[in-house]
Biopython code that builds the backbone (N, CA, C, O; Angstrom):
import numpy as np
from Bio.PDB.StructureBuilder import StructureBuilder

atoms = [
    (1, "UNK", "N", (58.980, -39.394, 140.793)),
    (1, "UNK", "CA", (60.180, -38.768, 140.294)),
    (1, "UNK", "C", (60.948, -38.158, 141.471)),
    (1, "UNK", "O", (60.260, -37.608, 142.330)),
    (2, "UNK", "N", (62.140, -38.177, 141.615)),
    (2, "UNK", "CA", (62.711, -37.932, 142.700)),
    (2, "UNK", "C", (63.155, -36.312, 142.763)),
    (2, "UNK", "O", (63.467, -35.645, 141.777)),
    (3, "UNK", "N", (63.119, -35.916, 143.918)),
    (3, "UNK", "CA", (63.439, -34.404, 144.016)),
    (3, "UNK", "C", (64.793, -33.754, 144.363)),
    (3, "UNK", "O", (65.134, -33.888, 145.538)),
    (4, "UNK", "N", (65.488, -33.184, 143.683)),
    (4, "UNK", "CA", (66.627, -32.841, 143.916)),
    (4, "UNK", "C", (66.703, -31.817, 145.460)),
    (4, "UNK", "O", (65.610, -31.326, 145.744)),
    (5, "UNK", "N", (67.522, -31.574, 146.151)),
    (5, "UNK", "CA", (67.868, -30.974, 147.595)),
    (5, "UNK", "C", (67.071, -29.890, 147.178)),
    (5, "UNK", "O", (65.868, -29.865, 147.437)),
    (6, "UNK", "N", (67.724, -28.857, 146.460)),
    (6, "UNK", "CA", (67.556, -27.426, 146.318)),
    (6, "UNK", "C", (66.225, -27.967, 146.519)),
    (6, "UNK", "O", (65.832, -27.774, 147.669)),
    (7, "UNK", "N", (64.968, -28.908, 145.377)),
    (7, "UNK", "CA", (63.898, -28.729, 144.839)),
    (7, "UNK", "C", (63.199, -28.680, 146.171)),
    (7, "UNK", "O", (62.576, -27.771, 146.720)),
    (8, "UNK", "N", (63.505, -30.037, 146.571)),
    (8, "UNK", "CA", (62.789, -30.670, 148.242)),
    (8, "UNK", "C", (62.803, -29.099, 149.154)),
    (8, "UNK", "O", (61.815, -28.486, 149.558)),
    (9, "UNK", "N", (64.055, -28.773, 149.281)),
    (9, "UNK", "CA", (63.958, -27.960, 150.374)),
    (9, "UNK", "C", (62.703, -26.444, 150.114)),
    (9, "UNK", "O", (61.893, -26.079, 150.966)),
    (10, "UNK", "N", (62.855, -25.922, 148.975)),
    (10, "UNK", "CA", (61.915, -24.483, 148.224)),
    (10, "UNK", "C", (60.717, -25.608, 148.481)),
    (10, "UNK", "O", (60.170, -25.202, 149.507)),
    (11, "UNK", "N", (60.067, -26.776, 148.071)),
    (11, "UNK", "CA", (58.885, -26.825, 148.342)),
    (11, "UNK", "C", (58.509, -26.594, 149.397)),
    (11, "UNK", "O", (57.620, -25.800, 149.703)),
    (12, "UNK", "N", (59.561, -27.707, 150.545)),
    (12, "UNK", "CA", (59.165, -27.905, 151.983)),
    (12, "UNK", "C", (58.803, -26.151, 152.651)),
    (12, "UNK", "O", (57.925, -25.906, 153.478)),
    (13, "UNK", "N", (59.685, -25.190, 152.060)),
    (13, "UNK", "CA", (59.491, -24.078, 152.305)),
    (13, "UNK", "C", (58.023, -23.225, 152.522)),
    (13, "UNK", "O", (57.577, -22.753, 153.568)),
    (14, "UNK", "N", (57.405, -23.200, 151.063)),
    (14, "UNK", "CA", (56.678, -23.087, 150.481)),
    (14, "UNK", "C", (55.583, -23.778, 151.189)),
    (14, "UNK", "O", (54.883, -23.284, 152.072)),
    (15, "UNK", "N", (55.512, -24.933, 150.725)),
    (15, "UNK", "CA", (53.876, -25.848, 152.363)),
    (15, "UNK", "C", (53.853, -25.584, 153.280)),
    (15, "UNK", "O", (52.899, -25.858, 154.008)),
    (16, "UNK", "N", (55.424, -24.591, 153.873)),
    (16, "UNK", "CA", (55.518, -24.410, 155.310)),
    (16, "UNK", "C", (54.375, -23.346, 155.622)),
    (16, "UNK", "O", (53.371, -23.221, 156.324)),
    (17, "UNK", "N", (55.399, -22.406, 154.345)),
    (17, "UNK", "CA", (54.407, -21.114, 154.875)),
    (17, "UNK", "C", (52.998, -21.286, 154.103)),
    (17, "UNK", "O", (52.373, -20.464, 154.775)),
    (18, "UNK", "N", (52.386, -21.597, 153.501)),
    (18, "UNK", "CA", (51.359, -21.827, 153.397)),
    (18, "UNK", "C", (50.237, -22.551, 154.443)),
    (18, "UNK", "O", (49.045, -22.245, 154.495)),
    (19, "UNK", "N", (50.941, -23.630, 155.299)),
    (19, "UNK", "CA", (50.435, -23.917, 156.271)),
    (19, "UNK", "C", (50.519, -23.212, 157.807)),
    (19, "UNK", "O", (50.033, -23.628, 158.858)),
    (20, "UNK", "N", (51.176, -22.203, 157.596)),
    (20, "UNK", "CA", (51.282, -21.526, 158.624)),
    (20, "UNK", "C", (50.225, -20.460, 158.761)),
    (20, "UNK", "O", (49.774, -20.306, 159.896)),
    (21, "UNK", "N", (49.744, -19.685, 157.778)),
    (21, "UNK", "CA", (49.063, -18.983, 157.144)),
    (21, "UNK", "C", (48.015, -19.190, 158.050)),
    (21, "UNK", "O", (48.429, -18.516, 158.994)),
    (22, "UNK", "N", (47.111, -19.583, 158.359)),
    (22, "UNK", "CA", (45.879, -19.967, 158.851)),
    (22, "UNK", "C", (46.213, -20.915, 160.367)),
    (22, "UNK", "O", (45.226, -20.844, 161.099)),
    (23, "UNK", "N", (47.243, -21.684, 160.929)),
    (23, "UNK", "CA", (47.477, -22.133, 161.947)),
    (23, "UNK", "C", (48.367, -21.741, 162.861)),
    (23, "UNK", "O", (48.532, -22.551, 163.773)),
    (24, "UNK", "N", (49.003, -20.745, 162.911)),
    (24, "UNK", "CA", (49.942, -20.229, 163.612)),
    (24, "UNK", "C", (49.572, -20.207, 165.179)),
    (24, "UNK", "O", (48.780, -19.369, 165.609)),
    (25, "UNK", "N", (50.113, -21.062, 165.925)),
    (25, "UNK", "CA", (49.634, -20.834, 167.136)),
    (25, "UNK", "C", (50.332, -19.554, 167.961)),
    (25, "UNK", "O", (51.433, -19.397, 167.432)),
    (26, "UNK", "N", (50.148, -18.516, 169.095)),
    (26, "UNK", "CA", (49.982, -17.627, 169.533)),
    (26, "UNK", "C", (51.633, -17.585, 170.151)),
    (26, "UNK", "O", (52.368, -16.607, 170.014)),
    (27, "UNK", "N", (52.041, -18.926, 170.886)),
    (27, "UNK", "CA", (53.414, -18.943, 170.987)),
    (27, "UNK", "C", (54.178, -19.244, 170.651)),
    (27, "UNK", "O", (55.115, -19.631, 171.348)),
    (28, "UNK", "N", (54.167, -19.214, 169.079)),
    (28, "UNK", "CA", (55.372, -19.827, 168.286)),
    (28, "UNK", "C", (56.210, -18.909, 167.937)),
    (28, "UNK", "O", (55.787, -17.921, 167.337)),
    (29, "UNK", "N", (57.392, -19.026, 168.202)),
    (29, "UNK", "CA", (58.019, -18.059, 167.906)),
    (29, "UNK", "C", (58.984, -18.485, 166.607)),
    (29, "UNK", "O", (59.275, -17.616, 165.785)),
    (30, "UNK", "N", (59.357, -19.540, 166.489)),
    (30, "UNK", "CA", (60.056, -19.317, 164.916)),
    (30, "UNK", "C", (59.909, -21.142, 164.592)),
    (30, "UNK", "O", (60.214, -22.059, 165.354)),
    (31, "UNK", "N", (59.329, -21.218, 163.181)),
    (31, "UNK", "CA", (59.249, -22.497, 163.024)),
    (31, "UNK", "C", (60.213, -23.203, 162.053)),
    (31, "UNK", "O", (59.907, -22.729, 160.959)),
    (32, "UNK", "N", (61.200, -24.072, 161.871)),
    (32, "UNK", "CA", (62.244, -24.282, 160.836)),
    (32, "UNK", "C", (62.183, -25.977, 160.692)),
    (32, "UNK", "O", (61.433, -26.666, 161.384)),
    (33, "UNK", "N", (63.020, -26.468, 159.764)),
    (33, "UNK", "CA", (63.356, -28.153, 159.752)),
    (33, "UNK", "C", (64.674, -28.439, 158.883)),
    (33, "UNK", "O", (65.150, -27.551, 158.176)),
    (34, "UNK", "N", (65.123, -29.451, 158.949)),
    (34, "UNK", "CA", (66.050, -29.896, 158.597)),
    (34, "UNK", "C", (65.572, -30.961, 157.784)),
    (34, "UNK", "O", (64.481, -31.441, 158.090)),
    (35, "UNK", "N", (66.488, -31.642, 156.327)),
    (35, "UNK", "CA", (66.082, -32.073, 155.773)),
    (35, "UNK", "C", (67.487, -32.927, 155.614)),
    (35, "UNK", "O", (68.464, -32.198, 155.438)),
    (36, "UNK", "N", (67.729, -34.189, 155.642)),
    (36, "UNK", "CA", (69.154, -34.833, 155.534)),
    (36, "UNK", "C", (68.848, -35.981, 154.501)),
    (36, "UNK", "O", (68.251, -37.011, 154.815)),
    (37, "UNK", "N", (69.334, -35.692, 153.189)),
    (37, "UNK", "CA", (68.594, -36.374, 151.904)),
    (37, "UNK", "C", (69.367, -37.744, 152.160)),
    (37, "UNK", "O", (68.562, -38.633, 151.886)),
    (38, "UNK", "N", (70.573, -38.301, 152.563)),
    (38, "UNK", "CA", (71.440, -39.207, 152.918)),
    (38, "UNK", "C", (70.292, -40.052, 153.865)),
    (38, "UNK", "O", (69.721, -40.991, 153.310)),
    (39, "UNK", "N", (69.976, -39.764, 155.155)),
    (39, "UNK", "CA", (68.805, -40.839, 155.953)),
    (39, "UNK", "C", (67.638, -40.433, 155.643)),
    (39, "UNK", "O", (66.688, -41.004, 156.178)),
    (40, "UNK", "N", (67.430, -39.520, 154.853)),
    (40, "UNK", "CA", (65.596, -39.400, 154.597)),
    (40, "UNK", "C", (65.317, -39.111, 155.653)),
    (40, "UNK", "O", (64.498, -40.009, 155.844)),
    (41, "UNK", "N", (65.329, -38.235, 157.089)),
    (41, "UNK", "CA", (64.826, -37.793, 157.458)),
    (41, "UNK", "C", (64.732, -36.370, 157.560)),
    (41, "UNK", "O", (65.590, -35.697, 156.990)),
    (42, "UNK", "N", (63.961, -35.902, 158.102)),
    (42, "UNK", "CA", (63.313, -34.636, 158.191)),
    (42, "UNK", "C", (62.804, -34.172, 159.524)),
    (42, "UNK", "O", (62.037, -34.881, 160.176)),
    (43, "UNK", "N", (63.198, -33.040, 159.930)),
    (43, "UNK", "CA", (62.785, -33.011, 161.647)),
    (43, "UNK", "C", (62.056, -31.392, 161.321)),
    (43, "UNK", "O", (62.630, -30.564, 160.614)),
    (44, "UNK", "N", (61.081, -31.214, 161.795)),
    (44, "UNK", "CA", (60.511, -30.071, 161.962)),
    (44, "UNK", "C", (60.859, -29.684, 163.997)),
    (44, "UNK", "O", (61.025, -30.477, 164.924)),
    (45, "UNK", "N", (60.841, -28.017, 163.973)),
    (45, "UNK", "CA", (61.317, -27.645, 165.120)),
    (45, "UNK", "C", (60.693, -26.627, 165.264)),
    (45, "UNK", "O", (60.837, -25.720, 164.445)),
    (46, "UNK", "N", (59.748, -26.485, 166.446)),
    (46, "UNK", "CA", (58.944, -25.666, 166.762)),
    (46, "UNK", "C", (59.393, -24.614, 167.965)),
    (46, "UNK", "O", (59.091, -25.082, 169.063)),
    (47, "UNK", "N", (59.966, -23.455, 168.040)),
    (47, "UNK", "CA", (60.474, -22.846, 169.251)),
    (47, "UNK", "C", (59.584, -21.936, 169.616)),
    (47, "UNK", "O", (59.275, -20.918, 168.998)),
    (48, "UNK", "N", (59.118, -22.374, 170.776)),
    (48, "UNK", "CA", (57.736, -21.689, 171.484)),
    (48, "UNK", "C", (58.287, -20.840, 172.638)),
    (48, "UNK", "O", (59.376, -21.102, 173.147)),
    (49, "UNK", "N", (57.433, -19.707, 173.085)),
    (49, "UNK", "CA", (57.805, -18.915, 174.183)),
    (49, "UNK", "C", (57.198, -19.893, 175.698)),
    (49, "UNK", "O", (57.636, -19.818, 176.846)),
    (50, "UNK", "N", (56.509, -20.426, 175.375)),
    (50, "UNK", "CA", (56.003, -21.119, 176.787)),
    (50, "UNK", "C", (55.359, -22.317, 175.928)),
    (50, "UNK", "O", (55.071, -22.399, 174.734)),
    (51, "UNK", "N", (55.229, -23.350, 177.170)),
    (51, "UNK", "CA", (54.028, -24.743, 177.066)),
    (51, "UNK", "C", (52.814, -24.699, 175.727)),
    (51, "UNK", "O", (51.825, -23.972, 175.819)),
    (52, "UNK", "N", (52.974, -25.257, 174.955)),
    (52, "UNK", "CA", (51.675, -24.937, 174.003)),
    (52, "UNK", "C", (50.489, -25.277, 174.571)),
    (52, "UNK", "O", (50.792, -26.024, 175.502)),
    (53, "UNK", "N", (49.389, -25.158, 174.538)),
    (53, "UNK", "CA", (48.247, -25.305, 175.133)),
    (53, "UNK", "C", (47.277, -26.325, 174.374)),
    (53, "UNK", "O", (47.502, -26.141, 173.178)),
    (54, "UNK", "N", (46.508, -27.106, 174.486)),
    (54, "UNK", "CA", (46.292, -28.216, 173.619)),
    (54, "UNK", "C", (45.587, -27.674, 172.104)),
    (54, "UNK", "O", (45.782, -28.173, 170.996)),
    (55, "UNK", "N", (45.090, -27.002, 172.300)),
    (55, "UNK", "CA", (44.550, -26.278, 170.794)),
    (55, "UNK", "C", (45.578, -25.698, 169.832)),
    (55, "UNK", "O", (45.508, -25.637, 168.605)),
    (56, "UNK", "N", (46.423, -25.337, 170.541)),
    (56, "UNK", "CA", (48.127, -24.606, 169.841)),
    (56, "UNK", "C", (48.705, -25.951, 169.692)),
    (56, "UNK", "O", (48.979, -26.383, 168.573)),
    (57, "UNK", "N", (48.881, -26.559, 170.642)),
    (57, "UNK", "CA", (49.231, -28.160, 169.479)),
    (57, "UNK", "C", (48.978, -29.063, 168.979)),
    (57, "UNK", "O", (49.707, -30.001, 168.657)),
    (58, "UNK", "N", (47.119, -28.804, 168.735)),
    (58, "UNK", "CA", (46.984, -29.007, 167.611)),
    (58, "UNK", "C", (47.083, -28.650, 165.941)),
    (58, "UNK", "O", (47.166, -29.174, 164.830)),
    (59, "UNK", "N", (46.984, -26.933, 166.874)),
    (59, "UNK", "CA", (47.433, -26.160, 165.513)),
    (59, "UNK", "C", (48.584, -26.738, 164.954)),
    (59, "UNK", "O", (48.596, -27.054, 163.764)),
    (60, "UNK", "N", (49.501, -26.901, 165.650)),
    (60, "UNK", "CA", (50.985, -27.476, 165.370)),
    (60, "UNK", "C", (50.859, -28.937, 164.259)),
    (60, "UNK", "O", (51.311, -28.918, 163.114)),
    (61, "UNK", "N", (50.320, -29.867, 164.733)),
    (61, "UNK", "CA", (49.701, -31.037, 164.137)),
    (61, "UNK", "C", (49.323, -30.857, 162.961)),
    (61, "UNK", "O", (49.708, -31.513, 161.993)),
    (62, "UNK", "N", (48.650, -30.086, 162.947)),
    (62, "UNK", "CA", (47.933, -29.029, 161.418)),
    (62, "UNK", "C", (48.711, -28.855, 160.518)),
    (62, "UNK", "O", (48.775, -29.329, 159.384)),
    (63, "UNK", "N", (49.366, -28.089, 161.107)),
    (63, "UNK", "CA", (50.471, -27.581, 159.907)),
    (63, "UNK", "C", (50.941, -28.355, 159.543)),
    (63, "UNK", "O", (50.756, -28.585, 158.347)),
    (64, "UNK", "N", (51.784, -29.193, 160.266)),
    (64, "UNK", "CA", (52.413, -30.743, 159.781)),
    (64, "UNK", "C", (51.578, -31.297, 158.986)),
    (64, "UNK", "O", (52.056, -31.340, 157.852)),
    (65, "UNK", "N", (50.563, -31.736, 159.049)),
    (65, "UNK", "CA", (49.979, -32.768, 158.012)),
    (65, "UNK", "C", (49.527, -32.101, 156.874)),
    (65, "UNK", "O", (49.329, -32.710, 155.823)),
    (66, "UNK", "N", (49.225, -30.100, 157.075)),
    (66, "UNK", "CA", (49.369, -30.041, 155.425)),
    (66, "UNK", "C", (50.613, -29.933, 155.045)),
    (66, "UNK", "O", (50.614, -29.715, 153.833)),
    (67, "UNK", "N", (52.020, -29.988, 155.603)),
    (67, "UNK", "CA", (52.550, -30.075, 154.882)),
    (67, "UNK", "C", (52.650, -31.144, 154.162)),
    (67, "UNK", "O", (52.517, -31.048, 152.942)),
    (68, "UNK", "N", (52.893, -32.321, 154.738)),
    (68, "UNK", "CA", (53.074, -33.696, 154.224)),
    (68, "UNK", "C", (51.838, -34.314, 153.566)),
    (68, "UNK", "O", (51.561, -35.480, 153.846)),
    (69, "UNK", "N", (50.927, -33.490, 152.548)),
    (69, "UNK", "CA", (49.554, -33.689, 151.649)),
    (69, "UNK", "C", (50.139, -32.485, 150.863)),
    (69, "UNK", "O", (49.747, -32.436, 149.697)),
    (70, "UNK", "N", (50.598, -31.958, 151.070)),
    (70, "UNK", "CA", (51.568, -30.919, 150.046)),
    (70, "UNK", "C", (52.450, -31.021, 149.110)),
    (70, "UNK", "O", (52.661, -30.564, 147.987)),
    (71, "UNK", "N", (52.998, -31.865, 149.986)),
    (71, "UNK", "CA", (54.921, -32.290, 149.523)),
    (71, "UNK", "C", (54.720, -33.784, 149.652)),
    (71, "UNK", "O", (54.704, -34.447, 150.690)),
    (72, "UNK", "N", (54.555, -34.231, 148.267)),
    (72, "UNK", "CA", (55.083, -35.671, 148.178)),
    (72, "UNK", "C", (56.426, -36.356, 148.710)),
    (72, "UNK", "O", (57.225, -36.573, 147.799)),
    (73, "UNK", "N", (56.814, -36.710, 149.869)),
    (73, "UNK", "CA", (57.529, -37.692, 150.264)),
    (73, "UNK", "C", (57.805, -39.099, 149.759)),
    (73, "UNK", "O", (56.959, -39.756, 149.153)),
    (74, "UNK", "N", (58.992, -39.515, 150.031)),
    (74, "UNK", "CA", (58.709, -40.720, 149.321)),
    (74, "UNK", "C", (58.787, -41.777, 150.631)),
    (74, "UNK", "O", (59.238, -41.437, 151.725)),
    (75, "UNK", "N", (58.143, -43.442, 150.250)),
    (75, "UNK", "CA", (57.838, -44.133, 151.340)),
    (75, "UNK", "C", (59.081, -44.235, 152.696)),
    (75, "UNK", "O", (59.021, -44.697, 153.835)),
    (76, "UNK", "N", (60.094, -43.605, 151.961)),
    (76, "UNK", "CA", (61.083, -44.214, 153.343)),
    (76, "UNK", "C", (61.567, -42.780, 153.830)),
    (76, "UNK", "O", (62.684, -42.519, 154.276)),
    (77, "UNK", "N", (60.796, -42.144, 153.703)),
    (77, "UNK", "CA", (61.052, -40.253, 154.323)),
    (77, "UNK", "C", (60.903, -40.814, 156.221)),
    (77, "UNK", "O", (60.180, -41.762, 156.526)),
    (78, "UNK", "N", (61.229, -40.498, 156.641)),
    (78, "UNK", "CA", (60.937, -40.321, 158.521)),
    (78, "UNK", "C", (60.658, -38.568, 158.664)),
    (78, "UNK", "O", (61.466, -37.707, 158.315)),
    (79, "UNK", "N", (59.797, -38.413, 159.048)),
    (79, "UNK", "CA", (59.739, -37.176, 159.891)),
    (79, "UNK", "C", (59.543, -37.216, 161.464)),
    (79, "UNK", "O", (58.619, -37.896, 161.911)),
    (80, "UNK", "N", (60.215, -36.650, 162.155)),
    (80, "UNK", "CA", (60.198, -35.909, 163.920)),
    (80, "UNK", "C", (59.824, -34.287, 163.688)),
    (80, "UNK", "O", (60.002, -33.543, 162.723)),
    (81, "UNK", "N", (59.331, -34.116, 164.778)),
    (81, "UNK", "CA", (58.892, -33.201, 165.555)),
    (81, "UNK", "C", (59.431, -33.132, 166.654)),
    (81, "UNK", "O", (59.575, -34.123, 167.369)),
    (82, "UNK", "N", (59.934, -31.607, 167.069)),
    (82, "UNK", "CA", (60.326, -31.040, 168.208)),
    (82, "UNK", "C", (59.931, -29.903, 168.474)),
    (82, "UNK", "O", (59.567, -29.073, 167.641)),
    (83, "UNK", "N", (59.966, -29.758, 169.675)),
    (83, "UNK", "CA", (59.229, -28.802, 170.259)),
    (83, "UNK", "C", (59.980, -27.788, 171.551)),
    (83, "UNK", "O", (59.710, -28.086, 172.715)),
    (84, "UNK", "N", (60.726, -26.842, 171.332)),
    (84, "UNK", "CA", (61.474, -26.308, 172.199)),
    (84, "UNK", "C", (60.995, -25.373, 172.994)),
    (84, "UNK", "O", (60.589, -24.496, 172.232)),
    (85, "UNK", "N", (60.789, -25.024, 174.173)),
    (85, "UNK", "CA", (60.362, -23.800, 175.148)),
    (85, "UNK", "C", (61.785, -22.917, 175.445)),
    (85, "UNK", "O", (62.762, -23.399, 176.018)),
    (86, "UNK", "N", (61.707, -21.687, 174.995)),
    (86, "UNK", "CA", (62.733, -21.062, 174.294)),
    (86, "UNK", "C", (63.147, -19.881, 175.608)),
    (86, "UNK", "O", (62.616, -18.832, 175.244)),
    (87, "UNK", "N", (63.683, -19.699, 176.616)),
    (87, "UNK", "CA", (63.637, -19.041, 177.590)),
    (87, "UNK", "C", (63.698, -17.842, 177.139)),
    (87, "UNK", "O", (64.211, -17.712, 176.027)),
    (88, "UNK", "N", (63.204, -16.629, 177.847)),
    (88, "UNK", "CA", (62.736, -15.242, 177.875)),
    (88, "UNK", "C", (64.234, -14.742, 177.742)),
    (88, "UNK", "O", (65.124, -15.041, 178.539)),
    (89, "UNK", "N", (64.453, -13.608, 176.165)),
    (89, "UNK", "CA", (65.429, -13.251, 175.901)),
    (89, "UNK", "C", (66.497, -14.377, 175.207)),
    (89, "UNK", "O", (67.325, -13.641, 174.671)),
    (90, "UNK", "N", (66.806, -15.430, 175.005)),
    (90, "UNK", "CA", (67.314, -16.228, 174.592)),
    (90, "UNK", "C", (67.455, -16.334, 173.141)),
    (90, "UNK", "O", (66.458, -16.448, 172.428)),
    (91, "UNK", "N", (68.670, -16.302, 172.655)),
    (91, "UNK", "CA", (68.627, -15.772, 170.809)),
    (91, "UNK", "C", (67.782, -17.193, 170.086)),
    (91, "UNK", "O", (67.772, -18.356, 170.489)),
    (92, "UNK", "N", (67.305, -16.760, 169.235)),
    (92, "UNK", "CA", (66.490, -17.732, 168.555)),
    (92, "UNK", "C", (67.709, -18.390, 167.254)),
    (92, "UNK", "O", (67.355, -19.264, 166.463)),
]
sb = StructureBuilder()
sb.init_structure("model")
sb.init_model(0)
sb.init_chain("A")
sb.init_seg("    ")
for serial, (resi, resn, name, xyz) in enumerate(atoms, 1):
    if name == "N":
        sb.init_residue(resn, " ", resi, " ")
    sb.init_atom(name, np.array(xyz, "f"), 0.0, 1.0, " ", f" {name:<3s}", serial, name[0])
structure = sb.get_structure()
């Protein structure tokens, strides 16, 4: 059944923070995504204070895949990942 914007976006919300809950890596400083129902894609954006360290991105990895075991997508969804190093003082 297909999900209306509003619906998609409050879930995607919702798995976010639920998956954040338990994986939050140490330099993340604010995690958000975009959702463009027109190309089906979806970009998650990770703005970190420094380099993640390989265990912090895996944490990162983590979160992503519960979200997407969370939130039914449908087969032609695309998701990206980005990953920004956010310079000291720089508005988020």
């Amino acid at each position: 059944m297909p999900h209306s914007s509003a619906d998609t976006v409050g879930q995607i919300i919702a798995c976010a923070k639920r998956a954040l809950q338990g994986e939050t890596p140490t330099r993340l400083l604010q995690y958000s995504f975009q959702f463009d129902k027109v190309t089906k894609i979806i970009v998650f954006k990770a703005e970190v204070a420094e380099r993640l360290t390989e265990d912090e991105s895996e944490s990162l990895a983590a979160i992503e895949t519960e979200i997407y075991a969370d939130y039914i997508f449908g087969d032609d969804t695309q998701i990206e990942t980005r990953i920004e190093v956010v310079s000291k003082g720089a508005p988020l």
